[in-house]
N, C-alpha and C positions, 0 to 999 in steps of 0.2 A: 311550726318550725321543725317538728319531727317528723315530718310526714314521711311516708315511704316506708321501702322494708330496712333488716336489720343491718347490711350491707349497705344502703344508701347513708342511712341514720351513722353508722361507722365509718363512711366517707366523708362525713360531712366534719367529722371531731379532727381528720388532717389540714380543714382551713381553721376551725379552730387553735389547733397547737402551732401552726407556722405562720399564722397573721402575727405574732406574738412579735415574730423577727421583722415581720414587713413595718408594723408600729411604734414598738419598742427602741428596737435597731436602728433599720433602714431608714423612717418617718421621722424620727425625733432624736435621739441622743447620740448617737452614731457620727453623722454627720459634724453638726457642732464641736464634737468634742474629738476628735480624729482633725477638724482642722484647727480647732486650738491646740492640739500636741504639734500639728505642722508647722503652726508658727511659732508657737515657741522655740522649734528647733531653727529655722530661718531668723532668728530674733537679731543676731549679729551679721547676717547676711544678705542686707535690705531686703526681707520678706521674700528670699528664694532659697531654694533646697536644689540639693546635687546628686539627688542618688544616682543616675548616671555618669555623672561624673561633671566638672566645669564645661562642657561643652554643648549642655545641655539642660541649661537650667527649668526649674517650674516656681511658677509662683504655690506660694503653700496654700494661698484662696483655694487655687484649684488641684490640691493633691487630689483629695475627696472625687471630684469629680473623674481626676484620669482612673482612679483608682475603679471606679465604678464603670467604666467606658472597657478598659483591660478583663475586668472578671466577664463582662456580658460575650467581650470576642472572641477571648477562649471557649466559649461556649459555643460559638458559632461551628468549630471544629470539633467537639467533643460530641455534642449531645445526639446529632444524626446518627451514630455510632451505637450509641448508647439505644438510642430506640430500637433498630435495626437487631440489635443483639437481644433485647426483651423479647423480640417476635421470632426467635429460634430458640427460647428458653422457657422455661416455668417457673423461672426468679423474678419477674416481675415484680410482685410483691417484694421479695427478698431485697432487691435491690434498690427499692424505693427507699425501705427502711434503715440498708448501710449508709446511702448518702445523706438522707435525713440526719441521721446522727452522728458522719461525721461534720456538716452543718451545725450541728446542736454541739460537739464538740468544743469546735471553734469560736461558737458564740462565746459559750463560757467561759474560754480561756480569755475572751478579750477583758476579763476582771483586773487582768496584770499589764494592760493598754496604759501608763502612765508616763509622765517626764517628757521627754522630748525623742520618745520609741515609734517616731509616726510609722517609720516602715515597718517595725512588727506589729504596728495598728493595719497597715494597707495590707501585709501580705494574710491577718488572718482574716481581716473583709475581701481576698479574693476568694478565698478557699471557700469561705460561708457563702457567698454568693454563688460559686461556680457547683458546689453541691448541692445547694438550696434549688437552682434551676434544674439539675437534672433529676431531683425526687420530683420535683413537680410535673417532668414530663410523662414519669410514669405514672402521678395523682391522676393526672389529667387522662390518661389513655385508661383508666379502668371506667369513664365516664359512660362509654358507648355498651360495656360490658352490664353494667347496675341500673340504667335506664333507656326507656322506651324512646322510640322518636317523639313521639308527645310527651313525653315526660321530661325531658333533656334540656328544657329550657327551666323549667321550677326546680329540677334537680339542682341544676348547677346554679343560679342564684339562690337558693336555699345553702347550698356550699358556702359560697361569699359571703352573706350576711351572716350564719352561723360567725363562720373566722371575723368578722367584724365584731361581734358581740365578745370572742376569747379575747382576743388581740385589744378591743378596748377596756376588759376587768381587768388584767393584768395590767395595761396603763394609768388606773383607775390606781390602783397599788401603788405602782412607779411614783405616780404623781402626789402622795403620801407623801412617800420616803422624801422624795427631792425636795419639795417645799417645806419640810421640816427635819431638813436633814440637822440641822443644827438641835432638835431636843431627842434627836438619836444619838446627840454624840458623838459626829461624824461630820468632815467637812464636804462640799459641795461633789468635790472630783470622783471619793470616793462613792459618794452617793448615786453619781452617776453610773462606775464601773461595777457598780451592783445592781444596779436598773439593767444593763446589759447583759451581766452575768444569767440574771433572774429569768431572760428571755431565754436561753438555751436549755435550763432546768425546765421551764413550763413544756417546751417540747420534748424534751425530755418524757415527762409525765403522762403527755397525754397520747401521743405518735406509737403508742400502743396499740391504745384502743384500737385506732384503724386496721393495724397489723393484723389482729386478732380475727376482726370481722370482714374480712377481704376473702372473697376465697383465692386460692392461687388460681394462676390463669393457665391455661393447656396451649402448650407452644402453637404457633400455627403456620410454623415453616420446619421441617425438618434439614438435619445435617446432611451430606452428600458425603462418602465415605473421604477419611484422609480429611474431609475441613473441619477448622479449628473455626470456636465462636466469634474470636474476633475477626480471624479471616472470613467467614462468611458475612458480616456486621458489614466490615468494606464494601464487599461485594453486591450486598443488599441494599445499601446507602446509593452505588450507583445504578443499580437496576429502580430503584427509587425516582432517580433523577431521571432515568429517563422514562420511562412510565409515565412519568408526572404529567407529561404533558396531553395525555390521552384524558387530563383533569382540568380543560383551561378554565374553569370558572372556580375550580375551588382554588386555581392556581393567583386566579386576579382578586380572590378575594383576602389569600394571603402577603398580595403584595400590597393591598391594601390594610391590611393588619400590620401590616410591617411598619408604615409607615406612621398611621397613628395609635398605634400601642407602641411606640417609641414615645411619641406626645403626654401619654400616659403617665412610663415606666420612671419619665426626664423630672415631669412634674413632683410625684413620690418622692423620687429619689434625693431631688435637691432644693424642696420647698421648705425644709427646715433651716437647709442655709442662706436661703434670701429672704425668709424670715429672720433671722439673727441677725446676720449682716448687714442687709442693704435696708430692712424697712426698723432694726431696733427693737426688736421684740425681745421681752423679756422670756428667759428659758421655762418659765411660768406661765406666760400667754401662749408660751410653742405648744406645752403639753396640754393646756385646756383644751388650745383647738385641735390638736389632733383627736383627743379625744373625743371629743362634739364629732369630729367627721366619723368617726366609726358607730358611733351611735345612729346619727343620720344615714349614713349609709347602709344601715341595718334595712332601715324604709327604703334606702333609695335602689340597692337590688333588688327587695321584693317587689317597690312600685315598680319599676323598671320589667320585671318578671310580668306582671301583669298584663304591661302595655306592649308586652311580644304576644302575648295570645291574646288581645284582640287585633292586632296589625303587623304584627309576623317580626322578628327576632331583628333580622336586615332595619327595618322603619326604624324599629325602636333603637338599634344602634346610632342611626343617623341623626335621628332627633339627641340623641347624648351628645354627638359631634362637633353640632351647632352649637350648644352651649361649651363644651370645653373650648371651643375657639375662641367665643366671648370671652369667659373666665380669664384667658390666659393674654387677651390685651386689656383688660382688666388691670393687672398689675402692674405693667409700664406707670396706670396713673392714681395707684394710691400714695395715699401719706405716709410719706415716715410718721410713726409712731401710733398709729392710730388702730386699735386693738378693735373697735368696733368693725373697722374697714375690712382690717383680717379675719375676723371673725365670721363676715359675712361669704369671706372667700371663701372659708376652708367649708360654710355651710353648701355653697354652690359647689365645688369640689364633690362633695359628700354624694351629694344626689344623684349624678354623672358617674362617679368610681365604680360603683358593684353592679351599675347595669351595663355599663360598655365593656368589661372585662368576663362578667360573668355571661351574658351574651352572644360574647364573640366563641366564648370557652364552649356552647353548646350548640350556636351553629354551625362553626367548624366541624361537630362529632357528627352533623348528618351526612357530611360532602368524604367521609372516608370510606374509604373501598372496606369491605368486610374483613373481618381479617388482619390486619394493617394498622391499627388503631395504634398502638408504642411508635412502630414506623412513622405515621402520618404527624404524631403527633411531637414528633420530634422535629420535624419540617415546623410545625407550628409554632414550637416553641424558638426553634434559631429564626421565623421568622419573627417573632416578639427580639430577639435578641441579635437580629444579625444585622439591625438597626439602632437598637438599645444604647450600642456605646454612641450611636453617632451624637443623638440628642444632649447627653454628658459630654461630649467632647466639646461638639457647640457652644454648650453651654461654659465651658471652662476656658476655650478659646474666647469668646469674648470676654470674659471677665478678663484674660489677660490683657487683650488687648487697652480695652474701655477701660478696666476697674468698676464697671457696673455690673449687678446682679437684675439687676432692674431690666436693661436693654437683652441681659443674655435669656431672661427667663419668656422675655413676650416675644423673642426668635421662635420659640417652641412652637408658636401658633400654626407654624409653617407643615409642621406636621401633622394638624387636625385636619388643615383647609385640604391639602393633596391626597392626605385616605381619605376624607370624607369623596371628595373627587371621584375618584377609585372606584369606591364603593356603591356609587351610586350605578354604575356599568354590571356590577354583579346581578346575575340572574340565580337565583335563588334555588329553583323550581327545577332549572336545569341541573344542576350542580349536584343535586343530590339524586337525580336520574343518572346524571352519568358514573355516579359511585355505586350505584344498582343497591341503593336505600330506598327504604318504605318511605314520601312523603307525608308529612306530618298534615292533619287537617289546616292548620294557619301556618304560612310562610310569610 
C-alpha cells in the first residue's frame, strides 16, 4: 500500500484526509440531515421552501439535490481559470492547500447546521464543495509530475484506496458516536453535527502531511510584460479551448467522462437519500453500508488496478461501466426495507467505485500535452463537473415531479449506458501520441 517514493507515499495521505468529506459528509450524514432541517423549515408550507422568493418554490426533498447541482456549476466557470493560473505560477502546491482548508473550514462550521437554517446548511455545502473541487484539480495535476507512464495507473489507485481506508476509520468513529449517542450524553442531532464537525478536523490533521512532501512545481508558462495572473489564466483557458481540438481523442474521451462520471458523482452524492427516504433505512443501516463500501472498495481499486495492467486502463474502465448500469436498474426493484438488499448494493457499488474513478484519474494523465498538466487538468475536472449538476438536477426534478426517489435514481443509468457508448470509439494509443507522451507497455 506504500509503494513508491516519498512524494507518491505523501500523495497519497491527500485521499486519505478528504475522502473523510466524501464519507462522512457527502455519503452519509450530510444529505439526510440538510434535508431534515429543509423540511422542517417547509413544515407549515406543504413541504416547500421560498428562498427565491413565492414564485418559485422547491420541494425541501430536493433542496439537497439543487444544492449540489448549484456548487458543481459554479465550478464549471471557476476551475479552468484556476488551472490555467497554476501553469504560470509555482503556487500550485500553495494553492491546493488554501482551498483545502478553506473546505475544511466550512466543514466544521457546519457543527452550528441546526433548526430549521437549511440555507446556512446549503450555502456552507456550496462553499465546501466549490473548494473541495478545486484542491482536487491541483491533487490531480501533481499525478503526471510523481509518476511514470507505467506507474500512473497503480499510482493512482493506490491513491483511492488509501482515501478509502482514511475515510472509512473515521466513519468507523462516527459510527460509535451515533449509535450510542445516547450513553454519550447527547441527543441524536447533535451527534450528528459532530460526525460533520469531526470530518473537517480529520483534514485538517492530516492535509499537511501532503503539503510537506510535495515539492513545489516550477511554472511552465511565463508572464509577458504588463500581464496580470489572472489576466493571463483568461487568456490561457482560451488558447486552451482552442488547442484542444488538435487533442480529438483525449477530447472524446472526456466527453465521455463527462458523461458517466456524472453517473457516478449523482450516485455518491444522493444514495444516502434514497436510502433514507424511498427504501426506509434506518440511519444505522446507512452507516454500516457506507462503511462496508469503503472497505470493499479498498479491494475493489486495487483489483481494478490489477485488471488495467493485464488489459489496458480503457477495458478495465468499460467493464466497471457495465456493472454500474446494472447496479443502478437494480434499485428501481428493491424492497423497501430490506437491509440485506442494500446491503448487497452498496457491496456491488464498492467494487466499481475506486477502479472507474481511479482509472479514468490516470488514463487521462497519459493524453496531456507535457507541461499542461493544472491546465488539462482542470478541463478534466469541469468535465467531471460540467455535468455533475445535471445528474442532481435530474435527479431532484423527478422527485418533484413523481415523489419517487426510486424512478429518479434508476434515470442515472442513462449516464453509464452513453459514456460507456462514448468510450468505447476512444483509441487509446492515439491519444497519448498525439500528446507527444511515452506509451505505456499495456494500454
Amino acid at each position: 500500500m506504500f509503494k513508491g517514493t516519498r512524494e507518491q507515499r505523501g500523495w497519497y495521505f491527500f485521499d486519505w484526509a478528504v475522502s473523510a468529506y466524501s464519507t462522512t459528509v457527502g455519503a452519509v450524514f450530510l444529505g439526510p440531515y440538510l434535508t431534515s432541517i429543509a423540511e422542517a423549515a417547509a413544515k407549515n408550507t406543504g413541504g416547500m421552501l421560498f428562498p427565491f422568493g413565492p414564485g418559485l418554490p422547491i420541494a425541501a426533498g430536493s433542496f439537497y439535490a439543487y444544492v449540489t447541482s448549484l456548487s458543481v456549476l459554479l465550478q464549471v466557470f471557476f476551475l479552468p481559470i484556476l488551472g490555467a493560473v497554476a501553469d504560470y505560477t509555482s503556487l500550485k502546491r500553495r494553492m491546493m492547500g488554501i482551498f483545502a482548508y478553506i473546505s475544511t473550514v466550512a466543514v466544521i462550521a457546519m457543527f452550528f447546521m441546526q433548526g430549521t437554517d437549511y440555507l446556512f446548511g446549503g450555502i456552507l455545502y456550496l462553499v465546501a464543495n466549490l473548494t473541495f473541487g478545486a484542491a482536487n484539480v491541483l491533487y490531480n495535476a501533481f499525478l503526471p509530475e510523481i509518476a511514470t507512464p507505467d506507474e500512473r495507473d497503480a499510482v493512482s489507485s493506490r491513491g483511492y484506496a488509501f482515501g478509502y481506508l482514511g475515510g472509512g476509520l473515521l466513519l468507523i468513529l462516527n459510527l460509535i458516536l451515533f449509535i450510542m449517542h445516547d450513553k454519550f450524553g447527547i441527543d441524536g442531532g447533535l451527534a450528528v453535527r459532530i460526525c460533520l464537525a469531526s470530518a473537517g478536523v480529520w483534514m485538517a490533521i492530516f492535509i499537511p502531511i501532503t503539503l510537506t512532501r510535495l515539492r513545489a512545481n516550477v511554472a511552465s508558462k511565463t508572464l509577458g510584460q504588463g500581464q496580470s495572473v489572472i489576466g493571463a489564466g483568461f487568456r490561457q483557458l482560451g488558447e486552451t479551448i482552442r488547442n484542444a481540438r488538435h487533442y480529438p481523442q483525449t477530447l472524446l474521451f472526456l466527453a465521455a467522462y463527462l458523461l458517466y462520471n456524472d453517473g457516478v458523482q449523482t450516485v455518491i452524492a444522493l444514495s444516502s437519500v434514497f436510502g433514507t427516504q424511498e427504501l426506509g433505512m434506518e440511519s444505522q443501516t446507512l452507516i454500516i453500508t457506507i462503511l462496508m463500501v469503503q472497505f470493499v472498495a479498498w479491494f475493489g481499486a486495487l483489483g481494478f488496478s490489477a485488471v488495467a495492467q493485464r488489459i489496458g486502463a480503457k477495458k478495465a474502465i468499460m467493464y466497471s461501466l457495465v456493472i454500474w448500469t446494472a447496479l443502478t436498474f437494480v434499485t428501481y426493484f428493491m424492497t423497501k426495507g430490506s437491509v440485506v438488499q442494500f446491503l448487497a448494493l452498496g457491496a456491488g457499488i464498492a467494487i466499481v467505485l475506486g477502479g472507474s474513478q481511479a482509472l479514468s484519474r490516470s488514463l487521462f494523465a497519459q493524453m496531456i500535452p507535457p507541461g499542461k498538466e493544472s491546465e488539462y487538468y482542470s478541463l478534466y475536472e469541469v468535465s467531471e463537473r460540467g455535468t455533475s449538476w445535471i445528474g442532481p438536477l435530474v435527479f431532484g426534478l423527478v422527485y418533484q415531479f413523481t415523489h419517487s426517489y426510486r424512478l429518479a435514481l434508476a434515470m442515472v443509468a442513462a449516464f453509464f449506458v452513453i459514456g460507456l457508448a462514448i468510450l468505447v470509439f476512444v483509441n487509446v494509443r492515439k491519444a497519448i501520441v498525439e500528446a507527444g507522451n511515452e506509451v505505456p507497455a499495456v494500454v
